[in-house]
C-alpha positions in Angstrom: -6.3 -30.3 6.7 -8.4 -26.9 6.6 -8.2 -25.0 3.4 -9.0 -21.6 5.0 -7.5 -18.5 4.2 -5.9 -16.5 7.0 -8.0 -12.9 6.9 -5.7 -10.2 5.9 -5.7 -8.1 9.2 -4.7 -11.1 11.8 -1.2 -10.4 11.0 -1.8 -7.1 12.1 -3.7 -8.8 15.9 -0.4 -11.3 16.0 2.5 -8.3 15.8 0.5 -6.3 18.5 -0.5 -10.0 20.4 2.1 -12.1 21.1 3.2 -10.6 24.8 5.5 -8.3 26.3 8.5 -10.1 25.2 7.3 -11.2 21.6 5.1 -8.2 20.3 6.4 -5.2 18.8 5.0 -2.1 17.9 3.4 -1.5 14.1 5.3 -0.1 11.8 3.9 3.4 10.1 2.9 1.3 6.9 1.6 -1.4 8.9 -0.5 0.7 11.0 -1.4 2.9 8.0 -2.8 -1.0 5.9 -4.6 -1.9 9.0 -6.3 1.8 9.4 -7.6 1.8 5.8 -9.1 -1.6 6.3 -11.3 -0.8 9.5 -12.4 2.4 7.5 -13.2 0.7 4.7 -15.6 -2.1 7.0 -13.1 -5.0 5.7 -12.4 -6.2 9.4 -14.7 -8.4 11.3 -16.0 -7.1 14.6 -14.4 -9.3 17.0 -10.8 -8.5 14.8 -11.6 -4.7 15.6 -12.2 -5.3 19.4 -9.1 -7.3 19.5 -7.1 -4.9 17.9 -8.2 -1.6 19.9 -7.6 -3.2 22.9 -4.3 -4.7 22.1 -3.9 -0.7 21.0 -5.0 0.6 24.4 -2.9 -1.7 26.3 0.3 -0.9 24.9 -0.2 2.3 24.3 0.4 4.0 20.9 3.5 4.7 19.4 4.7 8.1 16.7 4.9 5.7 14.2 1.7 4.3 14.4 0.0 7.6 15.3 1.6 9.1 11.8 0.2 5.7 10.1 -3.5 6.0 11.2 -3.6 9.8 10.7 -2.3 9.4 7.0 -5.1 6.9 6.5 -7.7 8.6 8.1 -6.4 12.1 6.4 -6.5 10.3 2.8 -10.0 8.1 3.4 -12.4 10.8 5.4 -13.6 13.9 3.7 -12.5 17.0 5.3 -14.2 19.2 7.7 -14.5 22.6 7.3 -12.3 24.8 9.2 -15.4 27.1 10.3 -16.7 24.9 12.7 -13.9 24.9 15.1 -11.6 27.6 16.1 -9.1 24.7 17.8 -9.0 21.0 16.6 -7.5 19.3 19.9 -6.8 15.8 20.0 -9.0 13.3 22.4 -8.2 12.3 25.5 -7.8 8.6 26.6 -7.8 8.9 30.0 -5.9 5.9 31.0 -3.4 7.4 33.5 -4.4 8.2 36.8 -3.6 12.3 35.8 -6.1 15.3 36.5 -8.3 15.4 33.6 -6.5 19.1 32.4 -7.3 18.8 28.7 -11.2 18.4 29.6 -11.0 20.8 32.4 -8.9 23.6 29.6 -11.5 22.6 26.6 -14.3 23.3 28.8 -12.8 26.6 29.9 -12.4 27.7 26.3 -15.9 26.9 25.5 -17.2 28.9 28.3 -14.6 31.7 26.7 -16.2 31.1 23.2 -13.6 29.1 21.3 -15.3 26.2 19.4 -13.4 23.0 20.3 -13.1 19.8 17.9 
């Protein structure tokens, strides 16, 4: 019998893991714990690869979004606000869409708004 301690993020790997019909999404608190610990380095590389994955597949939800923004909003300094004149979020790319947010960012660049 092993006398191994699970690490603290797999629980956050088996609710995103477990298949279309078991998984479910992360709660905002969940998603908000697991956040803070791959900012603060206490997730093991192949945990992290797991987990974005498992993210990219499904697809984020709100509540998960609002989770990892609070984290990242109460762990990272801020930026200053004179280094961009918009702060636009990134785009994933995973649809087959025309690419109209990099097409509109470059357009404002070329118009001399500094995009984030």
């Amino acid at each position: 019998m092993s006398n191994t301690t699970e690490h603290p993020f797999a629980e956050f790997i088996r609710i995103l893991g477990k298949g279309k019909k078991g998984s479910r999404p992360l709660t905002q608190d969940e998603a908000y714990h697991a956040m803070r610990m791959i900012l603060a380095g206490e997730v093991e590389e192949i945990q992290l690869g797991a987990f974005l994955m498992l993210m990219r597949v499904k697809e984020e939800t709100p509540e998960e979004l609002a989770g990892f923004v609070l984290a990242v909003r109460e762990t990272l300094p801020r930026i200053s606000t004179d280094i961009a004149d918009l702060d636009w979020s990134a785009y994933a790319g995973k649809r087959r869409h025309l690419p109209w947010y990099i097409l509109s960012s470059l357009l404002l660049a070329e118009n001399g708004i500094k995009v984030l």
